[in-house]
VMD Tcl script that builds the backbone (N, CA, C; Angstrom):
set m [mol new atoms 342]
animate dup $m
set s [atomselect $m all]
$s set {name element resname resid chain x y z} {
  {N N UNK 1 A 0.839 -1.187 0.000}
  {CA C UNK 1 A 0.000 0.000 0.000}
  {C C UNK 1 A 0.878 1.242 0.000}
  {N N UNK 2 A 0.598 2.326 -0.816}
  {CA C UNK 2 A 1.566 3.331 -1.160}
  {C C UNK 2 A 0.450 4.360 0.488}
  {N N UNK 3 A 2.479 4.795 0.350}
  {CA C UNK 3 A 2.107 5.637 1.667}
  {C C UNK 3 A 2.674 6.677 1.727}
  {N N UNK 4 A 2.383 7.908 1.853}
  {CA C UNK 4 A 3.415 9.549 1.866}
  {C C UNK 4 A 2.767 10.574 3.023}
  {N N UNK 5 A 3.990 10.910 3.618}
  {CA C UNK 5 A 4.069 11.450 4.460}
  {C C UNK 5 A 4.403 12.408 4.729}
  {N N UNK 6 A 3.962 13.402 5.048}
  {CA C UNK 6 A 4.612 15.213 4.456}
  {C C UNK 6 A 4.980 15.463 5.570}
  {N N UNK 7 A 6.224 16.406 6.212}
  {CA C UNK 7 A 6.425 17.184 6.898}
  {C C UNK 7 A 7.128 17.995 6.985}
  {N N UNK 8 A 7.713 19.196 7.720}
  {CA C UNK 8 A 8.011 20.237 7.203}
  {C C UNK 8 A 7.213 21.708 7.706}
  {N N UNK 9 A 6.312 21.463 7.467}
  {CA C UNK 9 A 5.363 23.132 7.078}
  {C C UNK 9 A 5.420 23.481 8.171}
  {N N UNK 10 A 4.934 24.924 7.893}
  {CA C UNK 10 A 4.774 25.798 9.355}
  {C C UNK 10 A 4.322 27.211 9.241}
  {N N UNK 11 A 4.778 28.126 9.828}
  {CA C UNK 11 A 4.535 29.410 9.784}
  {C C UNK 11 A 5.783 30.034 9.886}
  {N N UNK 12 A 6.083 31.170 8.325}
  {CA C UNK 12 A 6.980 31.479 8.066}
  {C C UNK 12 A 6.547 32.901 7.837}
  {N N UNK 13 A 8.260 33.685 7.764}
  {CA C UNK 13 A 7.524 35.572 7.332}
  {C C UNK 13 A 8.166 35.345 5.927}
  {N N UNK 14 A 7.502 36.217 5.178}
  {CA C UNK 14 A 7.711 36.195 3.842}
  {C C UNK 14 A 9.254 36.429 3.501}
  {N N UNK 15 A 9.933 36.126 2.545}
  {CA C UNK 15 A 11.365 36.127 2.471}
  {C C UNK 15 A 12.112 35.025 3.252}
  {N N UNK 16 A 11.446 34.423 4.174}
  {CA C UNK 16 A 11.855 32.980 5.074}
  {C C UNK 16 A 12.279 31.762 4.093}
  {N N UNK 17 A 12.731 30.796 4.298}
  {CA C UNK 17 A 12.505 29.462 3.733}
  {C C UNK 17 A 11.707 28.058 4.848}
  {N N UNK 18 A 11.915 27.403 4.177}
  {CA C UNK 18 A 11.215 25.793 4.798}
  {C C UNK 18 A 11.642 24.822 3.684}
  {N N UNK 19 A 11.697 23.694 4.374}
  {CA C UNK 19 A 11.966 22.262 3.545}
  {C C UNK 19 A 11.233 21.407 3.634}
  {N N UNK 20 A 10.477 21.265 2.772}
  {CA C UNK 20 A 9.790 19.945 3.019}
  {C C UNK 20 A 9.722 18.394 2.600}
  {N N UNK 21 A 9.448 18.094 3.607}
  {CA C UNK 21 A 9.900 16.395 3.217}
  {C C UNK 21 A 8.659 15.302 2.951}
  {N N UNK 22 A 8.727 14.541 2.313}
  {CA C UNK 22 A 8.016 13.271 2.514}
  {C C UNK 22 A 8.345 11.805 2.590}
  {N N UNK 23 A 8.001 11.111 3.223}
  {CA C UNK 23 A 8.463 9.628 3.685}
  {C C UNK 23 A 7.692 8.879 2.351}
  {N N UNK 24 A 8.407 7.959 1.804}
  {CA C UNK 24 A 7.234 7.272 0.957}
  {C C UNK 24 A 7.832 5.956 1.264}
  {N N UNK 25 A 6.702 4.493 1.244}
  {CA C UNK 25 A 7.086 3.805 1.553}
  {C C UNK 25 A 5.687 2.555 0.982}
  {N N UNK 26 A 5.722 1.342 0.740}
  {CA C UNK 26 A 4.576 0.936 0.030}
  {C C UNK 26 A 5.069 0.397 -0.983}
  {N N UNK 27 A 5.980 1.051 -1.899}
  {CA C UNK 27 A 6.214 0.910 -3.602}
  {C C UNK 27 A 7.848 0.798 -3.864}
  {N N UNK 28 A 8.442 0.913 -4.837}
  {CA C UNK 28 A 9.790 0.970 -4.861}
  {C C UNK 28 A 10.160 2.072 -5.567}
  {N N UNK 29 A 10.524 3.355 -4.347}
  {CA C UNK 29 A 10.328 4.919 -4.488}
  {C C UNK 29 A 11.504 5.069 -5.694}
  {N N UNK 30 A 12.386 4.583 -5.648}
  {CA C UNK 30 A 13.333 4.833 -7.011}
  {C C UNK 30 A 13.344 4.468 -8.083}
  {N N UNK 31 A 12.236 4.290 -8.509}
  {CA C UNK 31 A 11.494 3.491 -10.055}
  {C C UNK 31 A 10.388 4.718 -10.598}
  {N N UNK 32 A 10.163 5.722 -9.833}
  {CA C UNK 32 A 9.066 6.569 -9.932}
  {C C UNK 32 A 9.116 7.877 -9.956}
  {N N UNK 33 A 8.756 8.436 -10.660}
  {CA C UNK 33 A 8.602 9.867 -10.568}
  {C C UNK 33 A 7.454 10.729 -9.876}
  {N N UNK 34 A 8.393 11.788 -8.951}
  {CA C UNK 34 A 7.031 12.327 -7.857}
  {C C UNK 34 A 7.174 13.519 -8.322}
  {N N UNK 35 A 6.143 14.200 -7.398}
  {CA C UNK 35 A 5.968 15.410 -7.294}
  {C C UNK 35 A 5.186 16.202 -6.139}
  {N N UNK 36 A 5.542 17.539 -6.084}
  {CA C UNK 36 A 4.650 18.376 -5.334}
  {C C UNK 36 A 3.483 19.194 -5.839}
  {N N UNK 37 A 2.498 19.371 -4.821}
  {CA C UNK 37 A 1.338 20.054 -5.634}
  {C C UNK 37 A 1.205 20.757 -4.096}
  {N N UNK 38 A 0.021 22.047 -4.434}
  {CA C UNK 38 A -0.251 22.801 -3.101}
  {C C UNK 38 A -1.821 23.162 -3.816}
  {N N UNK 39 A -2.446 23.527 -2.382}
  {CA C UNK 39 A -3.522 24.246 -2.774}
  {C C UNK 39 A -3.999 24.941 -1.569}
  {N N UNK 40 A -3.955 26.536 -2.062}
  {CA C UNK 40 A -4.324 27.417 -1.554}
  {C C UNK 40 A -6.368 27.352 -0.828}
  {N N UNK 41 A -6.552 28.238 -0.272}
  {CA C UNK 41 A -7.780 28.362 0.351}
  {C C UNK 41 A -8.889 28.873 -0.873}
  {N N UNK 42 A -9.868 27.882 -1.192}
  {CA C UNK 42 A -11.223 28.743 -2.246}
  {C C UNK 42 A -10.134 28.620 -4.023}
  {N N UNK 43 A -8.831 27.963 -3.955}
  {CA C UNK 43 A -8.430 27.525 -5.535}
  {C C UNK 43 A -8.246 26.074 -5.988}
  {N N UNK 44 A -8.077 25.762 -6.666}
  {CA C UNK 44 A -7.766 24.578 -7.460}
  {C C UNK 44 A -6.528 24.142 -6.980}
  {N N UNK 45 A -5.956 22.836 -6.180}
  {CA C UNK 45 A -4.746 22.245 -6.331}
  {C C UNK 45 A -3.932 22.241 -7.567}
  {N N UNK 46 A -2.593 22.477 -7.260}
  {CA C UNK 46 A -1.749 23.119 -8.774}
  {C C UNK 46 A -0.724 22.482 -8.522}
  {N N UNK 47 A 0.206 22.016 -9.870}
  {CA C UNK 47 A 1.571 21.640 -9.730}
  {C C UNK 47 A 2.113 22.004 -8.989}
  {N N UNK 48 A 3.391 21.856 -8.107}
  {CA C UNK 48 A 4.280 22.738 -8.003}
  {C C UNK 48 A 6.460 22.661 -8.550}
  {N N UNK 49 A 5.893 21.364 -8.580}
  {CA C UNK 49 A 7.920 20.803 -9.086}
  {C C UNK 49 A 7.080 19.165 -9.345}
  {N N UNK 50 A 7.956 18.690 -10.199}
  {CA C UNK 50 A 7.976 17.383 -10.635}
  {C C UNK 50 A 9.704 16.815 -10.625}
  {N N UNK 51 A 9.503 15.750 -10.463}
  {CA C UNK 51 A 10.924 15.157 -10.434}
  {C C UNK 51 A 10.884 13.331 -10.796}
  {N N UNK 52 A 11.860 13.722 -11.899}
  {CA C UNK 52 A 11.686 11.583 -12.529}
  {C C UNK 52 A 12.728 10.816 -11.142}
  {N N UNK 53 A 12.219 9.489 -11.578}
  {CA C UNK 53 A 12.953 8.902 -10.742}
  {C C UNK 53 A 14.620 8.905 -10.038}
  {N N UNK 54 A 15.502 9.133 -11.884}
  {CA C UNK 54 A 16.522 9.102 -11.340}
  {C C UNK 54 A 17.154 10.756 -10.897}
  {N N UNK 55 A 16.243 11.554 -10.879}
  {CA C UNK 55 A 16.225 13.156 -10.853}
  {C C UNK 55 A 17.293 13.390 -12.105}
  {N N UNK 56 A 17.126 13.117 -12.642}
  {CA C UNK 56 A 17.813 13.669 -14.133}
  {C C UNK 56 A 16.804 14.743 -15.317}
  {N N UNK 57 A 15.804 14.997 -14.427}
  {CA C UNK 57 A 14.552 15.555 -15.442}
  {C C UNK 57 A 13.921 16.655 -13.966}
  {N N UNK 58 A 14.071 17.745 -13.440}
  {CA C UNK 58 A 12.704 18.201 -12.609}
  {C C UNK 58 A 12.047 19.295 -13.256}
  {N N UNK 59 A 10.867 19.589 -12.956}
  {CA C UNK 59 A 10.339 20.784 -13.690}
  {C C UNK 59 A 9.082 21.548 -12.790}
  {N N UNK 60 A 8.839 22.530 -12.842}
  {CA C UNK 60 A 8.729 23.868 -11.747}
  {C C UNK 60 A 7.423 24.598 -12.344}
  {N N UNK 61 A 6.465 24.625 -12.081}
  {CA C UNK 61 A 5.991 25.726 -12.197}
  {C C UNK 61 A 6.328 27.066 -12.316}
  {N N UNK 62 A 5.375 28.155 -12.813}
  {CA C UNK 62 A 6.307 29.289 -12.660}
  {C C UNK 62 A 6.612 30.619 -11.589}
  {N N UNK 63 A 5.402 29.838 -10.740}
  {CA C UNK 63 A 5.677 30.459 -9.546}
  {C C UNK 63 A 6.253 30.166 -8.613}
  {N N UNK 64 A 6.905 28.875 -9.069}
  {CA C UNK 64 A 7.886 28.389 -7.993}
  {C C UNK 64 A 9.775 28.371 -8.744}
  {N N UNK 65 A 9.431 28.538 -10.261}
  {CA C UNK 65 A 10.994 28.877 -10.550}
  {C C UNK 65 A 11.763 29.754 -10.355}
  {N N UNK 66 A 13.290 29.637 -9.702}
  {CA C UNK 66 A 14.112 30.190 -9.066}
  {C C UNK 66 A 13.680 30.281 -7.306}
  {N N UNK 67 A 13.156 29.464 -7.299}
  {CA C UNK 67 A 12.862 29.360 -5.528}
  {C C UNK 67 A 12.397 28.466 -4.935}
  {N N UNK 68 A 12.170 27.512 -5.985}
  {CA C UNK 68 A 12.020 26.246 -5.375}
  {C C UNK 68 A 12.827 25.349 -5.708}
  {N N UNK 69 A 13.225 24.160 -4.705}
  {CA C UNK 69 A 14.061 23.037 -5.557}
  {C C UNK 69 A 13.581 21.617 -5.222}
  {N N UNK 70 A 13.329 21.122 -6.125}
  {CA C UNK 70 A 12.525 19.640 -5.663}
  {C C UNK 70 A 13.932 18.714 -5.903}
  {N N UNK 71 A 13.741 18.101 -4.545}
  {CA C UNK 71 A 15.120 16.696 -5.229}
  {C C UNK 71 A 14.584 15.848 -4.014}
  {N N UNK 72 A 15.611 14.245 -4.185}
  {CA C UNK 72 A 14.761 13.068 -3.353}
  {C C UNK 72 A 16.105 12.590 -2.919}
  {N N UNK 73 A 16.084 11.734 -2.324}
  {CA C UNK 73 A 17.008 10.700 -2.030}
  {C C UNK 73 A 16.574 9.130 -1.781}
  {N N UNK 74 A 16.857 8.789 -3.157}
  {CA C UNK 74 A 16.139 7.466 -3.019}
  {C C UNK 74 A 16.522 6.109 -1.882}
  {N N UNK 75 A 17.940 6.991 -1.789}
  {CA C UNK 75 A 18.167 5.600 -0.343}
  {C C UNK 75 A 17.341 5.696 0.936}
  {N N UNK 76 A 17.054 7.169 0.918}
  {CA C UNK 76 A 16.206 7.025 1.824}
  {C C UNK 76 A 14.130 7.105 1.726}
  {N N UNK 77 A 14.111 6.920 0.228}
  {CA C UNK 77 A 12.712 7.200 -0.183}
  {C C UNK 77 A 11.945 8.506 0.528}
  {N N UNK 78 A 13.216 9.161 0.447}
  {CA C UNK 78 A 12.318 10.399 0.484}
  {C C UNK 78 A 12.295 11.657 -0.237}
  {N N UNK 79 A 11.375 12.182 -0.487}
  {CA C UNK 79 A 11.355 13.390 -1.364}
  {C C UNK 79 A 11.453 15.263 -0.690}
  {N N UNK 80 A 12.085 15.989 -0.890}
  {CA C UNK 80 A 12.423 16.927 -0.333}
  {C C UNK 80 A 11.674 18.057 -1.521}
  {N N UNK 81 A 11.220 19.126 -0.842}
  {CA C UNK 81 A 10.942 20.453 -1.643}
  {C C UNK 81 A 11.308 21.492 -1.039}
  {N N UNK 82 A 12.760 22.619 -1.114}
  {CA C UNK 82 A 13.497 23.395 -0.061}
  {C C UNK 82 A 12.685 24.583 -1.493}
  {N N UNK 83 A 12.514 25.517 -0.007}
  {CA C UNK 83 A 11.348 26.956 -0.605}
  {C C UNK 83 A 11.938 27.710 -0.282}
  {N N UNK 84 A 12.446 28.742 -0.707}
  {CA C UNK 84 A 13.382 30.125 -0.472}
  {C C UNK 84 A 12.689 31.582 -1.195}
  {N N UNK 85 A 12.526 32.449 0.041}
  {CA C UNK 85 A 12.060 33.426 -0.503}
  {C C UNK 85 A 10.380 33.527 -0.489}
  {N N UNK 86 A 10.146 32.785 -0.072}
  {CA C UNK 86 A 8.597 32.845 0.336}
  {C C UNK 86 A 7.989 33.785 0.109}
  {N N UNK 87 A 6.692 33.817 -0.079}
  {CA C UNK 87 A 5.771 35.106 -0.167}
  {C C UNK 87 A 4.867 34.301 0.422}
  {N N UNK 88 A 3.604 35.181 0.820}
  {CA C UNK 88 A 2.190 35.256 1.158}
  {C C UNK 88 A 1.519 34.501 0.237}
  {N N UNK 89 A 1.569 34.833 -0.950}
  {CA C UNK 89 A 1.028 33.691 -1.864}
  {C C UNK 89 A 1.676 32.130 -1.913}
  {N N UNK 90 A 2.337 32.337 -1.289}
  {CA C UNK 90 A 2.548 30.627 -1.673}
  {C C UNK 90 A 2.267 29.856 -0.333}
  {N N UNK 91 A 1.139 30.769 0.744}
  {CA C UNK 91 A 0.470 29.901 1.499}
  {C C UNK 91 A -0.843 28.531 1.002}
  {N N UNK 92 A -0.547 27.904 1.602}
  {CA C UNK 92 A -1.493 26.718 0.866}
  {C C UNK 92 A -1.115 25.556 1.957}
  {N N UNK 93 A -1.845 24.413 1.535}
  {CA C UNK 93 A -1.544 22.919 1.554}
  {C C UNK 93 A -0.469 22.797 0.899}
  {N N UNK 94 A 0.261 21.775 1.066}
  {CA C UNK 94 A 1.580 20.644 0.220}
  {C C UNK 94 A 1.281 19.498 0.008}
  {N N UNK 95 A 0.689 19.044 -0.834}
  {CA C UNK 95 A 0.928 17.878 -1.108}
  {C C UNK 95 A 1.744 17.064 -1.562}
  {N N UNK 96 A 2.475 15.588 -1.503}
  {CA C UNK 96 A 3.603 14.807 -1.905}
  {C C UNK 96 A 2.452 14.043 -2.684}
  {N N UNK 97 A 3.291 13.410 -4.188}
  {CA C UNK 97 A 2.423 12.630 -5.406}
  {C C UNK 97 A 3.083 12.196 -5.495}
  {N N UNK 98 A 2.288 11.020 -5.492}
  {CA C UNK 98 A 3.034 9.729 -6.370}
  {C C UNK 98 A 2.510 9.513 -7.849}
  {N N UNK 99 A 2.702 10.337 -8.935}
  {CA C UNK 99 A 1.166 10.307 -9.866}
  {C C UNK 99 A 1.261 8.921 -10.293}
  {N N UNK 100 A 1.857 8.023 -10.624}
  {CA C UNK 100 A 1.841 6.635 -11.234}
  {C C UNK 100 A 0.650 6.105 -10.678}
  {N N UNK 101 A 0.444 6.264 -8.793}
  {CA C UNK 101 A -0.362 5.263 -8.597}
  {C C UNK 101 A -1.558 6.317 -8.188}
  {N N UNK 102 A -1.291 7.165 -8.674}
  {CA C UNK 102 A -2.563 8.386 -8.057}
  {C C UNK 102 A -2.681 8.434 -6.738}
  {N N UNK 103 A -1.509 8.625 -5.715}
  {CA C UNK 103 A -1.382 8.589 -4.495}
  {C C UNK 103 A -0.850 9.777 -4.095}
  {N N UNK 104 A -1.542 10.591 -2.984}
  {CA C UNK 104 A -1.769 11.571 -2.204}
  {C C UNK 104 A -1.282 11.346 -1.430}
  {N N UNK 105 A 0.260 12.239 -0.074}
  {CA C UNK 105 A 0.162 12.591 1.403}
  {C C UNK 105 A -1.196 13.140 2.001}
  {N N UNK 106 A -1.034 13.600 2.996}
  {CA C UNK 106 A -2.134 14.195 3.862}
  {C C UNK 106 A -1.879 15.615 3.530}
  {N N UNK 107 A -1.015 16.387 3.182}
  {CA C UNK 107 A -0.230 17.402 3.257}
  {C C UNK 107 A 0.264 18.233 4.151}
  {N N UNK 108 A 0.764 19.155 4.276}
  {CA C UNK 108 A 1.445 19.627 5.263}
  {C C UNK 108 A 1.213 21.346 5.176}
  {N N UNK 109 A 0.855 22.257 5.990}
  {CA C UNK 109 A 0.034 23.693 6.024}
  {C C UNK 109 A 1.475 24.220 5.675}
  {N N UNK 110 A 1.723 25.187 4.889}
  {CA C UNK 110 A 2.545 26.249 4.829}
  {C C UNK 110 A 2.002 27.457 4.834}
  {N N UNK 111 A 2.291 28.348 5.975}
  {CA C UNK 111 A 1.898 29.965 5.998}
  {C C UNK 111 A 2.612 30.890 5.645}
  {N N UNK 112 A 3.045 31.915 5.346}
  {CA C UNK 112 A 3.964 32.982 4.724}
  {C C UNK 112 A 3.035 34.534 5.389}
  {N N UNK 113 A 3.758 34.897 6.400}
  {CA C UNK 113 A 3.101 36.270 6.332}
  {C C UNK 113 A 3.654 37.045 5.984}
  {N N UNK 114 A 2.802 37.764 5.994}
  {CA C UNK 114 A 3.740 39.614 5.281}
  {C C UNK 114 A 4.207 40.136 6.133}
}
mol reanalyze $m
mol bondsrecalc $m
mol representation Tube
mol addrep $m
C-alpha cells in the first residue's frame, strides 16, 4: 500500500525558507517519478515541481521557478521540496504525489506572512 508522508510546514515571514519532506514507503520509491502540488484556500490544487525517478529531469511551475528546488534521495525514499524566498502567496496545503499510482500525502500547512 503506497504511503506519503509530508512534513516540514509551518509558519513562516515572507522572504523565510522551509523544507519539506516526505516519507514514501509501500512501492519501490526509485522506479518513480514524484511530485509536489499545493492548494491554496477557495483555488484549485496546482503543480508545483515534478521530479523523474533518477532526478535527471525536474520541472517547476512558474511560480515556484528560481525558488524552489525539488530533489529526493532514493536511499532514503524520500522526497524533499526546499522553498526560499517565500511570499504570502505561496500559502497553501503541500501535497507529496506519487502520480503513477494516483497517491496523495495528507499534506502539510505552509503559511507565509507579510
Amino acid at each position: 500500500q503506497v504511503q506519503l508522508v509530508e512534513s516540514g510546514g509551518g509558519l513562516v515571514q515572507s522572504g523565510g525558507s522551509l523544507r519539506l519532506s516526505c516519507a514514501a514507503s509501500g512501492f519501490t520509491f526509485s522506479s518513480y517519478a514524484m511530485s509536489w502540488y499545493r492548494q491554496a484556500p477557495g483555488k484549485e490544487r496546482e503543480l508545483v515541481a515534478s521530479i523523474t525517478h533518477t532526478s535527471s529531469i525536474t520541472n517547476y511551475a512558474d511560480s515556484a521557478l528560481g525558488r524552489f528546488t525539488i530533489y529526493r534521495d532514493n536511499a532514503k525514499s524520500t522526497l524533499y521540496l526546499q522553498m526560499n524566498s517565500l511570499k504570502p502567496e505561496d500559502t497553501a496545503v503541500y501535497y507529496c504525489a506519487a502520480p503513477y499510482f494516483a497517491s496523495w500525502g495528507q499534506g502539510t500547512q505552509v503559511t507565509v506572512s507579510s
